[in-house]
C-alpha positions as a printed NumPy array, in Angstrom:
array([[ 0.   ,  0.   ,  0.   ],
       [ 1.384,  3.584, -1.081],
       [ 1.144,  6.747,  0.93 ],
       [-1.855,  7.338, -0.306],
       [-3.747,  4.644,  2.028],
       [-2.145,  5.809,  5.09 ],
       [-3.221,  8.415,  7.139],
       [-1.138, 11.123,  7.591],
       [ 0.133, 11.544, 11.208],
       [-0.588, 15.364, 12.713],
       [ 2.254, 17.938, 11.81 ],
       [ 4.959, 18.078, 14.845],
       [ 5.84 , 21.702, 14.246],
       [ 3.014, 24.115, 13.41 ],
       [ 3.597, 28.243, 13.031],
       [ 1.663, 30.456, 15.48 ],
       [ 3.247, 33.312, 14.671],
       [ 5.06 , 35.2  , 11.369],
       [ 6.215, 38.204, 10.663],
       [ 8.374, 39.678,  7.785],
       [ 8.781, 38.414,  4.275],
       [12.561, 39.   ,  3.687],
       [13.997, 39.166,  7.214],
       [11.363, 36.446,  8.904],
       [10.616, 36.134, 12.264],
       [ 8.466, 32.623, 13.085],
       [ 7.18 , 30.783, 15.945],
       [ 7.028, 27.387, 15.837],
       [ 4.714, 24.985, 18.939],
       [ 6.258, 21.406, 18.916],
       [ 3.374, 19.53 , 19.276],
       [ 4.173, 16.778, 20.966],
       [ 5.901, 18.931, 23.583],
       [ 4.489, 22.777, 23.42 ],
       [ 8.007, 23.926, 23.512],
       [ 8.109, 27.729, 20.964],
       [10.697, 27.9  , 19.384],
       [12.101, 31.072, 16.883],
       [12.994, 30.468, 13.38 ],
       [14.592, 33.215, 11.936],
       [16.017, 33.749,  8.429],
       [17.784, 36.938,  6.951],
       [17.095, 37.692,  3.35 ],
       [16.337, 33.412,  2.644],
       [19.454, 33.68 ,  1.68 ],
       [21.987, 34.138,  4.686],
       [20.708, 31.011,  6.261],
       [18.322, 30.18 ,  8.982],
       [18.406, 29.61 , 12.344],
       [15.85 , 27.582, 15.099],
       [16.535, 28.493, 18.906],
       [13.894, 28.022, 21.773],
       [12.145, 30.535, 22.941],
       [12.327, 31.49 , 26.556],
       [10.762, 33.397, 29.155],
       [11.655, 36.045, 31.227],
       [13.638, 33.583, 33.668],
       [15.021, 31.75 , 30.911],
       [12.444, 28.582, 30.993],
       [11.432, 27.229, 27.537],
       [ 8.066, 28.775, 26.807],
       [ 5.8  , 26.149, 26.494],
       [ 2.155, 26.225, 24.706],
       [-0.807, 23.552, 26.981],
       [-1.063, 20.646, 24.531],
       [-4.898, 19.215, 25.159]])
């Protein structure tokens, strides 16, 4: 059976947040987790970069999965 017969599981990472459209700014919920994490790219070019996000204290900030 192809593919095509098999459900597709649910997305890990899904955006809740972007801004920009040549110097972007996303965030990203792990869904398994709820950690946020930044993706950031300059000019799609320059390369991209993924870093958690943290709070004020420096804990992950983490989205309630239900």
């Amino acid at each position: 059976m192809g593919k095509e017969g098999i459900a597709m599981a649910k997305e890990r990472f899904v955006e809740v947040y972007n801004q920009g459209i040549v110097n972007v700014v996303k965030i990203m919920v792990d869904t398994e987790t709820g950690v946020n994490y930044v993706l950031g790219s300059h000019n799609k070019a320059s390369g991209t970069g993924m870093t958690v996000l943290v709070n004020a204290d420096g804990k992950p900030v983490v989205t309630p999965m239900s």
